[in-house]
DRENBANU-554982 format. One record per residue: residue number from 1; residue in three letters; y, z, x of N, C-alpha, C in turn. Coordinates in nm, 2 decimals, always signed. Atoms other than C-alpha are relative to their C-alpha. Last residue first. Example, Ala and Ser with C-alpha at 12.3 -4.5 7.8 and 13.67 -1.06 7.14 Angstrom:
# DRENBANU-554982
(r 2,SER,(-0.11,+0.00,-0.09),(-0.11,+0.71,+1.37),(+0.11,+0.08,-0.08))
(r 1,ALA,(-0.12,+0.00,+0.09),(-0.45,+0.78,+1.23),(+0.12,+0.00,+0.09))
//
This chain:
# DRENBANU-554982
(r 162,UNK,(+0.12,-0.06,-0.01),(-0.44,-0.22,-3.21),(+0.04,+0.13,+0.04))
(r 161,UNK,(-0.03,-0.11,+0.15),(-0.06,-0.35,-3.29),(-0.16,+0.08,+0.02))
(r 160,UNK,(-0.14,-0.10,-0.02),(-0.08,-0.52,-2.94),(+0.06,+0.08,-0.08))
(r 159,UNK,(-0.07,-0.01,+0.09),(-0.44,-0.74,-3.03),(+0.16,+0.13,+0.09))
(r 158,UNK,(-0.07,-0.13,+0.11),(-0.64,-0.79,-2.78),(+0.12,+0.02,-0.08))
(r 157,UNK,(-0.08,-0.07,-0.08),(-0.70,-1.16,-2.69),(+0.01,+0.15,-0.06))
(r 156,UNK,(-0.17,+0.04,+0.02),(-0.97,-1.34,-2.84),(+0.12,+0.11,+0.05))
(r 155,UNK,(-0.09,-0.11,-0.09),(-1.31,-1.37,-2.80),(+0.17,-0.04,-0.01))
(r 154,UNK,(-0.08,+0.03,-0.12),(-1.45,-1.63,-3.04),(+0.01,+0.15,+0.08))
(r 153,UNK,(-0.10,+0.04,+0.04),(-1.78,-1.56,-3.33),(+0.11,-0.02,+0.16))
(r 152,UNK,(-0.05,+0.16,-0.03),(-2.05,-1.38,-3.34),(+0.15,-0.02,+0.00))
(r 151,UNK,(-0.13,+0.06,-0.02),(-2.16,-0.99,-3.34),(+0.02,-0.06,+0.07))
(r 150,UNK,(-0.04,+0.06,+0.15),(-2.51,-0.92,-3.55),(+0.17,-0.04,+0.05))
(r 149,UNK,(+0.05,+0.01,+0.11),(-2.62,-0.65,-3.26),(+0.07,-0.08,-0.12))
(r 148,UNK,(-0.03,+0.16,-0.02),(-2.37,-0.65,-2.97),(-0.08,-0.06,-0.14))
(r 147,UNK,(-0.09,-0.01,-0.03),(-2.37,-0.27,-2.96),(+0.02,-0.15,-0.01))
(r 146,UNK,(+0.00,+0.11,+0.11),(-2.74,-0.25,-3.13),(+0.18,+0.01,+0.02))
(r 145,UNK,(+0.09,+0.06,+0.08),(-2.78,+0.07,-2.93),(+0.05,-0.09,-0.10))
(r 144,UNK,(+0.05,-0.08,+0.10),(-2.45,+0.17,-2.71),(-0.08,-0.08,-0.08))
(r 143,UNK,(-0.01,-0.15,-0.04),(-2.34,+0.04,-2.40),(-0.03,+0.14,-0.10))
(r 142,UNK,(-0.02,-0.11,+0.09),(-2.47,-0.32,-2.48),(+0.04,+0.12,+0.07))
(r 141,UNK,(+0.11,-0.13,+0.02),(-2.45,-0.54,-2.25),(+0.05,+0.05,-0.11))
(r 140,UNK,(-0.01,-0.10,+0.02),(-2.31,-0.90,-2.20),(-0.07,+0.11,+0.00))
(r 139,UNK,(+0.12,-0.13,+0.03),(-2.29,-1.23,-2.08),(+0.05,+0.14,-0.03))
(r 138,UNK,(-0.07,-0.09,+0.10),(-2.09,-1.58,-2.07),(-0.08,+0.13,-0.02))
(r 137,UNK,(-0.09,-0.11,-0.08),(-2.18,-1.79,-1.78),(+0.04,+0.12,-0.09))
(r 136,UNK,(+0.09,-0.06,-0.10),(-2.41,-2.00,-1.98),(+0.01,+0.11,+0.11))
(r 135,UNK,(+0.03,-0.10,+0.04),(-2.12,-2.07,-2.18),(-0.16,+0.04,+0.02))
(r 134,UNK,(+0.19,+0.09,+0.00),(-1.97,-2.26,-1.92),(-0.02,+0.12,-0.09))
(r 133,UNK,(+0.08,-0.08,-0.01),(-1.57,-2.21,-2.02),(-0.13,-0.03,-0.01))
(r 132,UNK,(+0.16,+0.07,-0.02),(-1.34,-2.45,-2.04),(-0.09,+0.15,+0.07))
(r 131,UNK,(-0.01,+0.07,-0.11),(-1.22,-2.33,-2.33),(+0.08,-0.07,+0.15))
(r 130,UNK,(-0.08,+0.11,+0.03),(-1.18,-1.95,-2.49),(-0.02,-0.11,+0.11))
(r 129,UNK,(-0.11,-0.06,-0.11),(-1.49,-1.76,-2.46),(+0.11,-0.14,-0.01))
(r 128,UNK,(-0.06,+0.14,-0.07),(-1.74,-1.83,-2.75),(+0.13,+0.06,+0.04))
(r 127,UNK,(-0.11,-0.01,-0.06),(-2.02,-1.56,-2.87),(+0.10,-0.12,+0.10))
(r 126,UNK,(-0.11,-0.01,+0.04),(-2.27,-1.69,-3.02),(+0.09,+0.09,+0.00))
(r 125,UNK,(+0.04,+0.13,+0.11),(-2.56,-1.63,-2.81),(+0.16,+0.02,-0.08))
(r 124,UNK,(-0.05,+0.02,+0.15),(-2.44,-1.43,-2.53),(+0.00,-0.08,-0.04))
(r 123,UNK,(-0.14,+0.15,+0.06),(-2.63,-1.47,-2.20),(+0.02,+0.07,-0.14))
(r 122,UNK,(+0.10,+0.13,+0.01),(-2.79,-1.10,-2.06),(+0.11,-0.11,-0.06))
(r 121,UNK,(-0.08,+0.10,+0.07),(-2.64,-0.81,-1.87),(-0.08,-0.15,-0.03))
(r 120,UNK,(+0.03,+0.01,+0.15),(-2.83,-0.52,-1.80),(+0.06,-0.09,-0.04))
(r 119,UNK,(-0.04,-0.11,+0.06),(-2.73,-0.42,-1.45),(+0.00,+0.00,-0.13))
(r 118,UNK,(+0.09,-0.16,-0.08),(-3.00,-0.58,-1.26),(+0.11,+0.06,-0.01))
(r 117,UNK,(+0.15,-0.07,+0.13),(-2.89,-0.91,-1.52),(-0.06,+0.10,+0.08))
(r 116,UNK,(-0.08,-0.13,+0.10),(-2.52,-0.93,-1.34),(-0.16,+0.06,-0.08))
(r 115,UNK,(-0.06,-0.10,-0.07),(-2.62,-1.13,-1.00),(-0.02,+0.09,-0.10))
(r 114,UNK,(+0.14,-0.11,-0.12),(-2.92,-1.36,-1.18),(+0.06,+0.10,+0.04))
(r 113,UNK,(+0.09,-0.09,+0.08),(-2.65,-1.41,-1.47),(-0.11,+0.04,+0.09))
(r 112,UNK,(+0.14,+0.09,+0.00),(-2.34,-1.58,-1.26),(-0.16,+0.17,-0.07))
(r 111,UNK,(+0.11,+0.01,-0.11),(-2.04,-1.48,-1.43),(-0.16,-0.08,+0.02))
(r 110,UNK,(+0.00,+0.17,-0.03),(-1.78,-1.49,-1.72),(-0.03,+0.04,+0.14))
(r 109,UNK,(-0.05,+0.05,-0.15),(-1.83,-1.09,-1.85),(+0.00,-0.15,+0.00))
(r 108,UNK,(+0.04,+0.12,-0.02),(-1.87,-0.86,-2.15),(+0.05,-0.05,+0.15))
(r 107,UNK,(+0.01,+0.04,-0.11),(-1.95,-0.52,-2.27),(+0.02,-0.11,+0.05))
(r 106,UNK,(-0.01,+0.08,-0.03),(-1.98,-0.33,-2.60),(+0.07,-0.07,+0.15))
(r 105,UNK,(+0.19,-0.01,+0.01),(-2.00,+0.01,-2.73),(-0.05,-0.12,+0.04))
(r 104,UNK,(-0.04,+0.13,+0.02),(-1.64,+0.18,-2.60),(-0.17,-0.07,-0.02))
(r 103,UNK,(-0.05,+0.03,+0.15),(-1.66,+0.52,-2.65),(+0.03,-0.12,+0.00))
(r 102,UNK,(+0.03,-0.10,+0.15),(-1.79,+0.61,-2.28),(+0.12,-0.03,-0.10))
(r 101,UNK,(-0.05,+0.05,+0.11),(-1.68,+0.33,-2.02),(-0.08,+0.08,-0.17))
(r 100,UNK,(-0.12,-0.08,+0.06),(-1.73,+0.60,-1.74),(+0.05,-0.10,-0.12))
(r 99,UNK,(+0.05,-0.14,+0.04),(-2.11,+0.47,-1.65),(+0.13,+0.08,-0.04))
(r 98,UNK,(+0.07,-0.02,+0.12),(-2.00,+0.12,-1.65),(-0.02,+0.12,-0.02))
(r 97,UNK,(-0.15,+0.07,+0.11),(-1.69,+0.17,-1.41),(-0.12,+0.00,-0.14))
(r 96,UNK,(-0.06,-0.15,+0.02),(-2.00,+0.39,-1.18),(+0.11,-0.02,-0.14))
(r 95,UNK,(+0.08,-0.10,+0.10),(-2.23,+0.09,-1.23),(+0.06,+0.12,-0.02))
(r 94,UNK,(+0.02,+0.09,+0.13),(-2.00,-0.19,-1.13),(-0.11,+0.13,-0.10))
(r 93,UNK,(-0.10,-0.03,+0.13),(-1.85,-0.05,-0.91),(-0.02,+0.01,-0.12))
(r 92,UNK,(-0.08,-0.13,+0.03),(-2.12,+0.05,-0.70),(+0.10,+0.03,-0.06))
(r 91,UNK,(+0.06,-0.03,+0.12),(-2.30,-0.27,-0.74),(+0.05,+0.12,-0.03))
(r 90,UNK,(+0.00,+0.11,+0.12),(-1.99,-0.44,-0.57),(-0.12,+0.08,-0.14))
(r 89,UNK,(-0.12,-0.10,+0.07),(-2.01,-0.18,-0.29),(+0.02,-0.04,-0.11))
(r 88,UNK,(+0.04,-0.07,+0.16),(-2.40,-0.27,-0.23),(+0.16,+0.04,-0.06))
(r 87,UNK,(+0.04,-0.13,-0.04),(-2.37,-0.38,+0.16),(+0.00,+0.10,-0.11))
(r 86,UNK,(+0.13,-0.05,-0.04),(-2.38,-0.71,+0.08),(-0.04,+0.12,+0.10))
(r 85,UNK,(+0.05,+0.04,+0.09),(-1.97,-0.78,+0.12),(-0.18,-0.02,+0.03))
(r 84,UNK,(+0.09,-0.12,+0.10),(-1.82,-0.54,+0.32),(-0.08,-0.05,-0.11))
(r 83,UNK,(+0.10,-0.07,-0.12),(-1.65,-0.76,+0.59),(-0.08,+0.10,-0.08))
(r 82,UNK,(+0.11,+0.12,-0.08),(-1.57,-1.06,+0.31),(-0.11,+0.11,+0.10))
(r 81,UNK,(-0.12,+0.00,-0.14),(-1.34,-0.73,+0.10),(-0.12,-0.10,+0.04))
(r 80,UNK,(+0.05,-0.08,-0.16),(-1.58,-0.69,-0.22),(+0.09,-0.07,+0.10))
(r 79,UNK,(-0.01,+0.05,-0.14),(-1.40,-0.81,-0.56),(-0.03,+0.11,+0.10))
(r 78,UNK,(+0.07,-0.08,-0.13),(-1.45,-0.77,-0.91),(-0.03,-0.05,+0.10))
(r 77,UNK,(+0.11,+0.05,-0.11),(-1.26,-0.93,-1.17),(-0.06,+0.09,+0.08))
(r 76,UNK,(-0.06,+0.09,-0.07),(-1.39,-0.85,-1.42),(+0.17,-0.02,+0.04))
(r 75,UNK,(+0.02,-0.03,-0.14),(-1.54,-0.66,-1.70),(+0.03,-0.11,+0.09))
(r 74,UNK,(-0.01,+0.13,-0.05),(-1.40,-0.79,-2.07),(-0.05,+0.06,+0.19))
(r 73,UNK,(-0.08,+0.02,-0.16),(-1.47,-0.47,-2.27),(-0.01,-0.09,+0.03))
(r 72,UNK,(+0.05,+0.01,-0.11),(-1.48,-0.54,-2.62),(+0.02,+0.06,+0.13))
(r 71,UNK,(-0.03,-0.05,-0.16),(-1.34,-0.42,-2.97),(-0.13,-0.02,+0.15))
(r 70,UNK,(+0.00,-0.14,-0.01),(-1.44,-0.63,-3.29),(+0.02,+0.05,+0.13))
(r 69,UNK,(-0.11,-0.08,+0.05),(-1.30,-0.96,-3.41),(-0.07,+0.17,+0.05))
(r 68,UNK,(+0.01,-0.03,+0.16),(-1.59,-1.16,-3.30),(+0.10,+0.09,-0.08))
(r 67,UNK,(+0.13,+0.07,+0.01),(-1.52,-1.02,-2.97),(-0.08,+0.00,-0.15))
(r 66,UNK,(+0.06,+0.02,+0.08),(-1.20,-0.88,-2.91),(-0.09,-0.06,+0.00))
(r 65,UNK,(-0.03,+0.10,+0.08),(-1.05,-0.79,-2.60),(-0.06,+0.02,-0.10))
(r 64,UNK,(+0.04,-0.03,+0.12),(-0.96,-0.47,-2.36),(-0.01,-0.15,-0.07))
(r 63,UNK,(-0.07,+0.04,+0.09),(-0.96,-0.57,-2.00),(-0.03,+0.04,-0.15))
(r 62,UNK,(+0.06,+0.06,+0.09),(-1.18,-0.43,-1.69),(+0.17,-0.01,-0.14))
(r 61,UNK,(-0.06,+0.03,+0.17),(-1.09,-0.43,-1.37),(-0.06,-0.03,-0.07))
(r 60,UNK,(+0.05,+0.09,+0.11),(-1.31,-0.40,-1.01),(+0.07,+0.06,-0.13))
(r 59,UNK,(-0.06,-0.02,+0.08),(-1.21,-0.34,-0.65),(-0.05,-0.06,-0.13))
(r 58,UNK,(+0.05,+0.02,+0.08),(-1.36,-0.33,-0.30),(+0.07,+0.03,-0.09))
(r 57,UNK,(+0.13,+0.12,-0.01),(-1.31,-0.31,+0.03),(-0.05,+0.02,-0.11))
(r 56,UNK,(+0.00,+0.03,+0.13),(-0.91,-0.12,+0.02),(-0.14,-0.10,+0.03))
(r 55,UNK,(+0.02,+0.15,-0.01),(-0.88,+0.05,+0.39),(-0.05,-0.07,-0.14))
(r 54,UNK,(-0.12,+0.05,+0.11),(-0.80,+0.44,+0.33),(-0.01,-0.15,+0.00))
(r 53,UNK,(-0.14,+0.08,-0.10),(-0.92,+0.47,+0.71),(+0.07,+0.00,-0.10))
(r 52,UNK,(-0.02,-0.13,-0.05),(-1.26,+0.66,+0.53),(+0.11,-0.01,+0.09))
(r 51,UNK,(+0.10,-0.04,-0.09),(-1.33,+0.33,+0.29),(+0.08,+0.16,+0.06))
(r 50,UNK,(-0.07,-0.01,-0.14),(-1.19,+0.30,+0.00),(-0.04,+0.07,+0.13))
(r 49,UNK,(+0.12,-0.09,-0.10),(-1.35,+0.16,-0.32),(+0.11,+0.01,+0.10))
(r 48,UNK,(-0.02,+0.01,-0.13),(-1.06,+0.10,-0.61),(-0.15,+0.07,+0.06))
(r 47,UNK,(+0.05,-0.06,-0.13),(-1.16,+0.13,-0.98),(+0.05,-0.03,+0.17))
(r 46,UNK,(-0.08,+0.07,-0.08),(-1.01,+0.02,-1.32),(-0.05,+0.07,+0.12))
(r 45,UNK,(+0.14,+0.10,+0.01),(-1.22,+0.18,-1.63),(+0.00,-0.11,+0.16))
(r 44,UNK,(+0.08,-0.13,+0.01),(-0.96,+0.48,-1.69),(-0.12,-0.08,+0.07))
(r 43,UNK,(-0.03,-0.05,-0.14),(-0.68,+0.19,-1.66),(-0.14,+0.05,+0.07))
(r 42,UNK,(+0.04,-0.11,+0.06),(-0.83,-0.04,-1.95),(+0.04,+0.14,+0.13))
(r 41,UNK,(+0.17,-0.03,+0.00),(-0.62,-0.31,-1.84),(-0.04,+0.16,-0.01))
(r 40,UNK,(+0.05,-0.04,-0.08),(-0.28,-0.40,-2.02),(-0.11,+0.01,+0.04))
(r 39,UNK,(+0.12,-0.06,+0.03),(-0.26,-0.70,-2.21),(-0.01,+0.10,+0.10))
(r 38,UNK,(-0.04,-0.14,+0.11),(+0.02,-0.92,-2.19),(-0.03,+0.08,-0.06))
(r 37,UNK,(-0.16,+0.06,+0.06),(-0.19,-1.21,-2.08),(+0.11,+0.10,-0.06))
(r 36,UNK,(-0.04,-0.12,-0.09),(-0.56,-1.06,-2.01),(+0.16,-0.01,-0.03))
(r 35,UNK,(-0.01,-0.14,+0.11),(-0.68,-1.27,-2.30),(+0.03,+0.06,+0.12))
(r 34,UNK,(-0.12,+0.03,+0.14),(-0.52,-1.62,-2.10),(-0.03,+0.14,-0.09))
(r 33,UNK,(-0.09,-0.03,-0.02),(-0.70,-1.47,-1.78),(+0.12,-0.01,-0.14))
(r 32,UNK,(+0.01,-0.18,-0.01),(-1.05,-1.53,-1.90),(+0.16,+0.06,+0.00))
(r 31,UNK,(-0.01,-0.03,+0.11),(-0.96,-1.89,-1.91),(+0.03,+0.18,-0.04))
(r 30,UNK,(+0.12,-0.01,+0.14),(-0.89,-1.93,-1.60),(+0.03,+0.01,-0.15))
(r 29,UNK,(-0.04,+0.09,+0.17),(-0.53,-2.03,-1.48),(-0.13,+0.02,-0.05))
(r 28,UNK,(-0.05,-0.04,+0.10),(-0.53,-1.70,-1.25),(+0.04,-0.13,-0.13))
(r 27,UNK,(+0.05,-0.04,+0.04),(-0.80,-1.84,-1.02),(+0.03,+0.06,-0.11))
(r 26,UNK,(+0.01,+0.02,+0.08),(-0.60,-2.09,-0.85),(-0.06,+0.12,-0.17))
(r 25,UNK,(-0.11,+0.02,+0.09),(-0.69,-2.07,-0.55),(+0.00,-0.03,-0.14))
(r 24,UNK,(-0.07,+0.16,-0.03),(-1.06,-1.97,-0.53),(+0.12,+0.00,-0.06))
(r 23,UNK,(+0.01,+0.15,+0.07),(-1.14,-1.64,-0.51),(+0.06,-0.08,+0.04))
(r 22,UNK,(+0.13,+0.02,+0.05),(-1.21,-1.37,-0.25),(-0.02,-0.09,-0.06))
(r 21,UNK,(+0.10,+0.02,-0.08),(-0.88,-1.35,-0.05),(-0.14,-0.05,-0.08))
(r 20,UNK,(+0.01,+0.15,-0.04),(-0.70,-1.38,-0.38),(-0.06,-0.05,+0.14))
(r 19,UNK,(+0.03,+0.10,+0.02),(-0.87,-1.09,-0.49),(+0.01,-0.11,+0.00))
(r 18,UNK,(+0.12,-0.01,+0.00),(-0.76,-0.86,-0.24),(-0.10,-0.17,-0.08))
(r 17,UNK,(-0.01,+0.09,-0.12),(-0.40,-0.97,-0.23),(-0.16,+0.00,+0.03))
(r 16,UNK,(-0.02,+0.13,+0.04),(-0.43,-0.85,-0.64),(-0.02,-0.09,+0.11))
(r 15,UNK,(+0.15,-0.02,+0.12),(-0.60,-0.50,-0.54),(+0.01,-0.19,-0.04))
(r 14,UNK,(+0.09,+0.05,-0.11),(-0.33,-0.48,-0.26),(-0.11,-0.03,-0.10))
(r 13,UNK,(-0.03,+0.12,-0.02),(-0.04,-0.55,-0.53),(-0.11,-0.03,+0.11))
(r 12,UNK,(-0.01,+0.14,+0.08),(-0.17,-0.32,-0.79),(-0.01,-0.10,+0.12))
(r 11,UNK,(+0.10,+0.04,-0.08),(-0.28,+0.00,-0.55),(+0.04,-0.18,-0.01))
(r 10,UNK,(-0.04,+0.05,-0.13),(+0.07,+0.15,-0.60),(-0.13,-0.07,+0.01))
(r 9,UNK,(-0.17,+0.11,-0.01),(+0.04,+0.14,-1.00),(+0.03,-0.02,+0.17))
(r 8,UNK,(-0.12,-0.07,+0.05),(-0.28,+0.35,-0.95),(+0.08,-0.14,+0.04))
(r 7,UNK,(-0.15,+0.11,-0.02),(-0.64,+0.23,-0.98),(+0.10,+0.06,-0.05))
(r 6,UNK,(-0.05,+0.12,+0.14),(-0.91,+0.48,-1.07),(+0.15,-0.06,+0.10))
(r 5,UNK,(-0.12,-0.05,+0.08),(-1.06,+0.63,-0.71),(+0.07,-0.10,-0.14))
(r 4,UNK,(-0.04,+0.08,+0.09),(-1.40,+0.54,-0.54),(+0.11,+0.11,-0.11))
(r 3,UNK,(-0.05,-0.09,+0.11),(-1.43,+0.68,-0.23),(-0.01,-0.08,-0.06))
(r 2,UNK,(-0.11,-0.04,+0.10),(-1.65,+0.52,+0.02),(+0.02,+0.02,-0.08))
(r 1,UNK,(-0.01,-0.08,+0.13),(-1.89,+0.56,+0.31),(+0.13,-0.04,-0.07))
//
């Protein structure tokens, strides 16, 4: 069994030792990472799982950006601990972090699309993630009707006057 609590300033540096267990070195020169850049993340939206020892198996961030010039979430990263992985904690974040992003109407990610489309996420047609970026990897949801409706164009960092 576990908790899920928003991310506090002490979780930061196990939450970051976390995900470098899970990704590949390297993983902070993505692209994705250049709009994260001096950008806080959305706290409210930021999750820790913890098991019943307090033991950190699971974590998932989301980022404020623009998309086509209008407000996005950027979801990601999200990381399951190796000894907890496929035992659903991953879909647990992912749907509780979506189910508390109320007033935000838009959604995005750089992933694989069989994992994210059994939570609603499909490819983005024009939309372009800064390069190299597959943009087959590029997906989103709506969180509100016609939330992606008619909006093209780059992703780009959030703004700091916003």
């Amino acid at each position: 069994m576990f908790e899920l609590t928003t991310e506090i300033a002490d979780d930061w540096w196990e939450v970051e030792t976390l995900y470098d267990l899970c990704f590949a070195p390297g993983r902070t020169a993505l692209s994705s990472y250049r709009l994260r850049d001096g950008v806080p993340p959305v706290a409210e939206l930021c999750l820790t799982a913890r098991d019943e020892t307090r033991i950190l198996g699971g974590a998932i961030r989301y980022w404020p950006v623009l998309a086509g010039g209008l407000p996005a979430l950027l979801l990601g990263p999200v990381a399951v601990h190796p000894t907890h992985q496929g035992e659903g904690l991953g879909a647990l974040l992912i749907q509780e972090s979506l189910h508390r992003a109320a007033g935000w109407e838009r959604v995005m990610l750089v992933g694989d699309a069989p994992y994210y489309r059994r939570f609603g996420f499909t490819k983005l047609d024009g939309i372009t993630m800064p390069p190299p970026t597959n943009p087959d990897r590029v997906l989103g949801r709506e969180l509100t009707p016609g939330g992606w409706e008619g909006v093209t164009g780059p992703v780009t960092p959030w703004p700091s006057t916003w």
